[in-house]
N, C-alpha and C positions, 0 to 999 in steps of 0.2 A: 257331202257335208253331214256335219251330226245332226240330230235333232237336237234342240235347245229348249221347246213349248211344247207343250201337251195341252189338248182340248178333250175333255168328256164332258158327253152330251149323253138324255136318255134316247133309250131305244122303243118306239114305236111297239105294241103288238100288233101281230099281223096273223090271223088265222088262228087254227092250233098245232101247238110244237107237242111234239113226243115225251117232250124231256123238254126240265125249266132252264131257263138261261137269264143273263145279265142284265138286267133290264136299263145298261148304261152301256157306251162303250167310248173306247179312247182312240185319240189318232194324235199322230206329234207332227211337227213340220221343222222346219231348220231356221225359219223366221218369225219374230212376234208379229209380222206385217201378214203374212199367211195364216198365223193364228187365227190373229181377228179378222181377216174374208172369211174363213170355214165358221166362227162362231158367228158370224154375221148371215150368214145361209141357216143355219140352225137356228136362232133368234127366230128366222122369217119365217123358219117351217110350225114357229109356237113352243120346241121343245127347251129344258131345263139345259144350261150350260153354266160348266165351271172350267179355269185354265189356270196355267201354271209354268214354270220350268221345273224343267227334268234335272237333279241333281247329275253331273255335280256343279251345275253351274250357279257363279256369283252375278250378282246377286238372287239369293232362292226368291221364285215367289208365289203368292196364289192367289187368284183373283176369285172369290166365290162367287157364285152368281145373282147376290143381292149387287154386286158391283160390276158387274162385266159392261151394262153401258156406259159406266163409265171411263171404265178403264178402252173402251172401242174411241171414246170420246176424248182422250187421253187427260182427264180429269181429276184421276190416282195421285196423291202425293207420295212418296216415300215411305212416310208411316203410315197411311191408309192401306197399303199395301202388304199382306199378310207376308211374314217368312218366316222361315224355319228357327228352332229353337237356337241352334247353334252358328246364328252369326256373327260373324266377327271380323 
């Protein structure tokens, strides 16, 4: 199956690196019900989460993370739910 969500969370430092890196990173799943387990682990570890779908799928959308519990809580209406300029 395709992935259809994307979750980016930050990344933790951990010692030191030789060279800088992303201090976020992403991972997609094929389901919004998989989405919110992994952001729901991430939540629990304290770190920053934002989610989304992956164009090119209808409807786009982004959930920032002033909103992620409640969109776990499925509390998002329609227009509370951020999308892309060009929907139609």
């Amino acid at each position: 199956m395709t992935p259809t969500w994307y979750v980016t969370f930050e990344v933790r430092k951990r010692g030191t690196l030789p060279k800088q890196r992303s201090p976020r990173e992403t991972r997609t799943f094929t389901t919004e019900a998989e989405a919110k387990a992994f952001v729901r682990s991430k939540l629990d570890e304290g770190l920053a989460v934002f989610a989304g779908t992956i164009n090119p799928s209808v409807p786009r959308q982004l959930i920032p993370s002033a909103r992620i519990r409640a969109w776990l809580d499925d509390e998002l209406s329609d227009t509370e739910r951020h999308t892309g300029p060009d929907t139609e």
